[in-house]
C-alpha positions in Angstrom: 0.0 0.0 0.0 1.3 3.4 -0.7 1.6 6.0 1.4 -0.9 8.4 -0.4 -3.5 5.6 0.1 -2.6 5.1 3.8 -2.5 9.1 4.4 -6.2 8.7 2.4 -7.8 5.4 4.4 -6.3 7.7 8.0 -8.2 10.4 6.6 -11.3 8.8 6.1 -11.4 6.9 8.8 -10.6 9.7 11.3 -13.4 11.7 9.6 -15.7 9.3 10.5 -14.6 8.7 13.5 -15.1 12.7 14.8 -18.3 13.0 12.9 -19.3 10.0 15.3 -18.4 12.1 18.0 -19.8 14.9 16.7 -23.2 13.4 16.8 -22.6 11.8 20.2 -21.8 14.8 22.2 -23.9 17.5 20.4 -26.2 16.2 17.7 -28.2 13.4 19.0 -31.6 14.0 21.1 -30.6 12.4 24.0 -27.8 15.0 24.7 -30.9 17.5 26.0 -32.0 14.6 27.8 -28.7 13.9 29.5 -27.9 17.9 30.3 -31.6 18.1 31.7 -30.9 15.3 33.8 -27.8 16.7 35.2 -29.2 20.1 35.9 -32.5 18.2 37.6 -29.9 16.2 39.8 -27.3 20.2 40.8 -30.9 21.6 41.5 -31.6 19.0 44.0 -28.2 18.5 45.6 -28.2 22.7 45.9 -31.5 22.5 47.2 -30.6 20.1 50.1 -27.5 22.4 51.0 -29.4 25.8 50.8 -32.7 25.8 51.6 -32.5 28.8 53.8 -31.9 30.3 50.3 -35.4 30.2 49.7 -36.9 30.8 53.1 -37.3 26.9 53.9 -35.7 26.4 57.7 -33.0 23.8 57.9 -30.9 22.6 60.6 -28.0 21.6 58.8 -27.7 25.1 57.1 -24.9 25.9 59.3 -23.0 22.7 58.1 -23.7 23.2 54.5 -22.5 27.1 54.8 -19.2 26.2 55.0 -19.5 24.3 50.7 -20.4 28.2 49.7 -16.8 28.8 48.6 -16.8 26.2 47.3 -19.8 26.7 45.2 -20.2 30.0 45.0 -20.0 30.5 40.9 -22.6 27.5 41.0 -24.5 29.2 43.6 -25.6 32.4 41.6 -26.4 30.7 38.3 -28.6 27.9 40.3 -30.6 30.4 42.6 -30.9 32.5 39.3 -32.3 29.6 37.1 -34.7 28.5 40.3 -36.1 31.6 40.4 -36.7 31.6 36.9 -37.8 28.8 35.7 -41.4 27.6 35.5 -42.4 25.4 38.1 -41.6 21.7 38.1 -44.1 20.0 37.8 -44.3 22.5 34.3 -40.7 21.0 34.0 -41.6 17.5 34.2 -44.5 17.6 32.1 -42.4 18.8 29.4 -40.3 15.9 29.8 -42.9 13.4 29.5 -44.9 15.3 26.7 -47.9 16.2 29.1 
């Protein structure tokens, strides 16, 4: 085999390779489904951590204060996405076409 054909056969199969990629991490529908999923999941674990965020009394608040360093980037963009996103049951109804 010469090399021109090996260079073109590398090619090829490298193209196909990144377009299978491609459609893994971007294209294909269950990427929403996977990102919604992961979001659903932060939501809950923030939730559990700061509930004092959104007036709901918890007695391991003063525990969970000391993650807020830690998650303090997450912290805004979560209590600004709670508070502006529909409700969830709106949320889950989306998710299961209702």
């Amino acid at each position: 085999m010469r090399l021109e054909a090996r260079i073109r056969a590398f090619r090829a199969t490298l193209a196909e390779w990144l377009r299978g990629l491609y459609h893994g991490m971007v294209a294909h529908p269950a990427y929403e489904k996977i990102e919604h999923a992961a979001e659903d999941s932060e939501d809950a674990f923030l939730l559990a951590c700061f509930p004092d965020a959104f007036g709901i009394p918890s007695p391991v608040s003063y525990y969970t204060a000391e993650l807020l360093p830690h998650l303090a980037e997450e912290f805004a963009q979560w209590e600004r996405r709670m508070w502006d996103r529909e409700s969830v049951l709106e949320r889950k109804g989306k998710q299961y076409h209702f």
